[in-house]
Backbone as JSON, one array per atom type, in Angstrom:
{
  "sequence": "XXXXXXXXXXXXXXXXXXXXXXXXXXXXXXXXXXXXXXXXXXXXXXXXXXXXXXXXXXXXXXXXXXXXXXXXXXXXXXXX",
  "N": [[0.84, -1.19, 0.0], [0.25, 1.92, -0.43], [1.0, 5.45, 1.08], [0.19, 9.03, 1.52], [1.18, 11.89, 2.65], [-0.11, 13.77, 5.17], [-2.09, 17.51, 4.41], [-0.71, 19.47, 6.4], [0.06, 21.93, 8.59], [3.03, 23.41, 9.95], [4.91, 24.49, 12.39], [8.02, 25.82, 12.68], [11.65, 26.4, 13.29], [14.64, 27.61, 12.17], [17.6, 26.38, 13.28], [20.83, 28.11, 13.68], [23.28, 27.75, 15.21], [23.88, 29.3, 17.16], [23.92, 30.45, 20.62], [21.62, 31.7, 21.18], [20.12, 31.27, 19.2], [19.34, 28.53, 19.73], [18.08, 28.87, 22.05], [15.85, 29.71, 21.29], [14.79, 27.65, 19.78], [14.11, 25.95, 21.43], [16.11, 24.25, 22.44], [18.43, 22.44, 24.17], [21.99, 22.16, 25.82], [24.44, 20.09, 25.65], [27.56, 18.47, 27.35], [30.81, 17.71, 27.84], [34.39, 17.73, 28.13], [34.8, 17.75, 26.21], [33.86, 19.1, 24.5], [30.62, 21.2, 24.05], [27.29, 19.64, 22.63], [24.1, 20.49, 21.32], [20.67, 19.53, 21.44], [17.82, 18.06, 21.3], [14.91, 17.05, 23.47], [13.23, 14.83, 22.87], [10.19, 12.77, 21.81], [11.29, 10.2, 21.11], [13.31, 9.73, 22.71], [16.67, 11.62, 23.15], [17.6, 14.03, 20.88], [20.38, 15.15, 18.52], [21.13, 18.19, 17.44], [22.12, 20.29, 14.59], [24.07, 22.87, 13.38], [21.95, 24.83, 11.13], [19.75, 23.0, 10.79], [16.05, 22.09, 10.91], [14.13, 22.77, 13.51], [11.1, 21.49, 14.65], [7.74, 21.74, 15.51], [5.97, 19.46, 16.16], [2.64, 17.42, 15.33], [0.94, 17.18, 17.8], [2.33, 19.1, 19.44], [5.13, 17.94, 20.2], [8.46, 18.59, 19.56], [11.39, 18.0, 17.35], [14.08, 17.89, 16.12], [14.99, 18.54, 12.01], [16.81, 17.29, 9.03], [18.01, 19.78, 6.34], [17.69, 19.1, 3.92], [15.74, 17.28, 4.21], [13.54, 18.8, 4.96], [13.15, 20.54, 3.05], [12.52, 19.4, 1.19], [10.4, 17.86, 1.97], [8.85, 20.29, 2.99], [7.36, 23.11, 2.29], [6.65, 26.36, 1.96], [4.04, 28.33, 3.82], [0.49, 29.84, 2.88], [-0.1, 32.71, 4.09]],
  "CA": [[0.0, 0.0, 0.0], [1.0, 3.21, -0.7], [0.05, 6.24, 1.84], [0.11, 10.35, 1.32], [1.14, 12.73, 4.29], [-1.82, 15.06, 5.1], [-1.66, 18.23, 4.97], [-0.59, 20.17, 7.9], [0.71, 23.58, 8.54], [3.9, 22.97, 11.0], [6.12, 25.34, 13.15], [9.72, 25.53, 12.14], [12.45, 27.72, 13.37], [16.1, 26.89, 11.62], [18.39, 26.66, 13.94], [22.12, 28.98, 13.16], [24.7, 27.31, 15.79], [24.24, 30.08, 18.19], [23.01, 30.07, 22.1], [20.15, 32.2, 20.6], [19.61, 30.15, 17.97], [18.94, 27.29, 20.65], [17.56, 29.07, 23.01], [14.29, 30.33, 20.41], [14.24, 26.8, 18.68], [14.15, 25.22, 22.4], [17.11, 23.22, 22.2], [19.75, 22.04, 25.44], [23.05, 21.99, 25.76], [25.19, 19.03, 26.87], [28.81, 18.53, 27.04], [31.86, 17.54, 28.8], [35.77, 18.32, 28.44], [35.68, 17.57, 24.49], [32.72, 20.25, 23.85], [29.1, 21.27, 23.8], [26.51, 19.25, 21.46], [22.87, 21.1, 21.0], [19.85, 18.85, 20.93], [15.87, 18.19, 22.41], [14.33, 15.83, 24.13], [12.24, 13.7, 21.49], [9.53, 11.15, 21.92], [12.32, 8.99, 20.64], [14.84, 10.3, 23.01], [17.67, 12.97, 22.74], [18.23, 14.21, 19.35], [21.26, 16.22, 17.88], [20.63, 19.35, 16.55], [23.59, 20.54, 13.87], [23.36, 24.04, 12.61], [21.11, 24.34, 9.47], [19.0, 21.97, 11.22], [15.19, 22.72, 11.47], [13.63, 22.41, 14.41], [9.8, 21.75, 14.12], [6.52, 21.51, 16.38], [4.7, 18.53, 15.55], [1.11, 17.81, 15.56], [0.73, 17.4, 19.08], [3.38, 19.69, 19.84], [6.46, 17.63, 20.22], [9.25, 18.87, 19.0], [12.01, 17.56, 16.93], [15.51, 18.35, 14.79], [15.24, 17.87, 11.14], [18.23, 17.97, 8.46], [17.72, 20.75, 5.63], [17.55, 18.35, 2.77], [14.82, 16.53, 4.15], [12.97, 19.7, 5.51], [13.4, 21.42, 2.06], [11.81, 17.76, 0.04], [8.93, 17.07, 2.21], [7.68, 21.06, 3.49], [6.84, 24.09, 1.72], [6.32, 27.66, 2.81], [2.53, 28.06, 4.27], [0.15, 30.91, 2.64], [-0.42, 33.3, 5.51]],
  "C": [[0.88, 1.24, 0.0], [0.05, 4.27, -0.38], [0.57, 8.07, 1.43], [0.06, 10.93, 2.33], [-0.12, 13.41, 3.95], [-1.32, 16.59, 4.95], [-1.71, 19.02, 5.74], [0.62, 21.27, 7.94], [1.66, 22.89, 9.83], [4.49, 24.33, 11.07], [7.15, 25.21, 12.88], [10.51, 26.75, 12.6], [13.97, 26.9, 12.67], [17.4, 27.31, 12.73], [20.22, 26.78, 13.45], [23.06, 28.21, 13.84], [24.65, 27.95, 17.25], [23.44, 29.87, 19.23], [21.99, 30.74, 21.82], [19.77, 31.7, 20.45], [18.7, 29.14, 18.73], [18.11, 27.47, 21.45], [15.73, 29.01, 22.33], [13.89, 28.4, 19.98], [14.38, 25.41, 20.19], [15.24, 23.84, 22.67], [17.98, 23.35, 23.57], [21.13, 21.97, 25.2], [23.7, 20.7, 26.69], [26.52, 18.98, 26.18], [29.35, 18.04, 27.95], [33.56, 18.12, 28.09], [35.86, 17.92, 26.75], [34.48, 18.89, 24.05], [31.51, 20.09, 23.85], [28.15, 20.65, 22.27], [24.77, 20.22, 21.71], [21.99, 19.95, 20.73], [18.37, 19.27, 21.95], [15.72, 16.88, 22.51], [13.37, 15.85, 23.31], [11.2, 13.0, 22.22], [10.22, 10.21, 22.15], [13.31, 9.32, 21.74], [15.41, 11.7, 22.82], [17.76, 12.78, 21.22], [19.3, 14.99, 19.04], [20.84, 17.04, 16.95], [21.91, 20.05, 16.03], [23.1, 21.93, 13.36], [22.69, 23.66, 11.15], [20.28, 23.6, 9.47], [17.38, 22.79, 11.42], [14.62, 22.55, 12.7], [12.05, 22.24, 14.58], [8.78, 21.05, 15.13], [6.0, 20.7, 15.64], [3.25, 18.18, 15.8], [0.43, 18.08, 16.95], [1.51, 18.18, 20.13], [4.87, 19.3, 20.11], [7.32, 18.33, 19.31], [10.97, 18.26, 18.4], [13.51, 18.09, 15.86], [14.7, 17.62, 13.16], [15.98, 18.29, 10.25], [17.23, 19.01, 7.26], [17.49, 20.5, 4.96], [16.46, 17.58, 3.07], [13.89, 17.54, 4.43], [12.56, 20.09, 3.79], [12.48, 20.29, 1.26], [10.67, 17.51, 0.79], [7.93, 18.76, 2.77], [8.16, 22.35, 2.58], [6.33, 25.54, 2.07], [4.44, 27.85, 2.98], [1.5, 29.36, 3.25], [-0.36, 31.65, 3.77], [-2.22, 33.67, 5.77]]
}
């Protein structure tokens, strides 16, 4: 079988690298003595969040990282 997303207007902020960046697109910091990684607490778990990464509210509000190439192939700017 073969299924079709719905469509649905989503939240997205793109997250830059910076403690801004993270702070707006709700992202954590963790680290130890080799350096700070950026991610969110998932459904699934921790995720890594890489700059250029979107960050996006999902239907029920969770929130998640996704890369730019897959962001860019499956969503589309909304009409306001």
């Amino acid at each position: 079988m073969k299924f079709r997303k719905k469509p649905v207007v989503i939240e997205a902020v793109q997250f830059d690298g910076t403690s801004e960046s993270a702070q707006s697109a709700g992202l954590v910091a963790q680290g130890d003595t080799r350096g700070i990684v950026w991610g969110i607490y998932t459904l699934e778990g921790f995720m890594l969040a890489s700059p250029g990464d979107w960050i996006i509210a999902g239907v029920k509000g969770e929130r998640y990282p996704c890369k730019p190439d897959i962001f860019e192939a499956t969503y589309e700017p909304a009409e306001p």
